[in-house]
C-alpha positions in Angstrom: -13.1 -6.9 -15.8 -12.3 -10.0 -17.8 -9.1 -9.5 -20.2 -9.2 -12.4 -23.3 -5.9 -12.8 -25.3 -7.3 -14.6 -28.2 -5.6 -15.3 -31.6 -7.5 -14.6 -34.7 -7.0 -16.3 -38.2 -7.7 -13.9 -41.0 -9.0 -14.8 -44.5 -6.8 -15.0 -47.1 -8.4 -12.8 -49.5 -6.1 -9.4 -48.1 -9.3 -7.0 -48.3 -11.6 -9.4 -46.4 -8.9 -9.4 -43.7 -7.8 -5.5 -43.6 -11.3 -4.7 -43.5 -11.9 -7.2 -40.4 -8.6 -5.5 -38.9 -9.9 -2.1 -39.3 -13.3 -2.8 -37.7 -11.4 -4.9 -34.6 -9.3 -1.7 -33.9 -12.2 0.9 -33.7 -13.4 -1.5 -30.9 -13.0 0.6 -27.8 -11.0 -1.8 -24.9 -8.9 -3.9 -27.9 -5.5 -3.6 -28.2 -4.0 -5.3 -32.1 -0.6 -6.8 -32.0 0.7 -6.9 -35.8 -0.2 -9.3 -38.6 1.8 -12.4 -38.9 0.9 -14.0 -42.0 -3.1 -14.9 -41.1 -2.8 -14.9 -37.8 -3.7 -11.4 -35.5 -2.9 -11.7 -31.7 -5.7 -9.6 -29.8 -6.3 -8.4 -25.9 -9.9 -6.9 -25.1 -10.8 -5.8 -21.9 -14.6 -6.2 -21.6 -17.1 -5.0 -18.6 -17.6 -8.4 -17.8 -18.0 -12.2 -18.7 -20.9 -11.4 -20.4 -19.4 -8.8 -23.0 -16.5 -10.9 -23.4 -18.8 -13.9 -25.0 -20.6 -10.9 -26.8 -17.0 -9.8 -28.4 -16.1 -13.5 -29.1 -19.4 -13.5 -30.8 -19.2 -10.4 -32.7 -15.6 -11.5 -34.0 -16.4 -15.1 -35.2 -19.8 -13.4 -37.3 -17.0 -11.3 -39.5 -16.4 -11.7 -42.7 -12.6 -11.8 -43.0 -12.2 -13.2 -39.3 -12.2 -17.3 -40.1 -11.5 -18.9 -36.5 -11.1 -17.3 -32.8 -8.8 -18.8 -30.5 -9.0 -18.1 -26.9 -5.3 -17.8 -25.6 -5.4 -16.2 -22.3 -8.4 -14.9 -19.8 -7.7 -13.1 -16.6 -10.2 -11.5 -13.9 -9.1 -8.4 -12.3 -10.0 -9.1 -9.0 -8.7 -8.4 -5.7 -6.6 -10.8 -3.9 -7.7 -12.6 -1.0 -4.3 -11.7 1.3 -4.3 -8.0 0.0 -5.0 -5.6 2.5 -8.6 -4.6 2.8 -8.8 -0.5 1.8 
């Protein structure tokens, strides 16, 4: 399951942006770090790599949401030297 840390920059008009924020959070799998000035740090876990472009997607067509940036994107896998089960 891919995990994206991605850094979102919020419009300045403030209802634009809350209303972006509220409809991020409803997003089952996201987690919303707090609001510092435009700027809203976001993790999502997704399904897989597909989904994850889908999100990215979704959140760059919202009004109030003026530019993504991907900070961080980790794979849950298993580790090759880990024991098998």
């Amino acid at each position: 399951m891919p995990v994206n840390g991605l850094l979102l920059t919020l419009s300045p008009d403030p209802g634009l942006a809350d209303d972006a924020r509220i409809r991020i959070a409803a997003h089952c799998g996201t987690e919303l770090a707090p609001v510092r000035d435009r700027w809203l740090p976001i993790a999502v876990e997704t399904p897989d790599v597909k989904s994850a472009h889908e999100f990215h997607e979704w959140l760059e067509s919202l009004p109030g949401i003026e530019h993504v940036d991907v900070i961080y994107v980790g794979f849950d896998e298993p580790s090759p030297t880990a024991p098998a089960p």
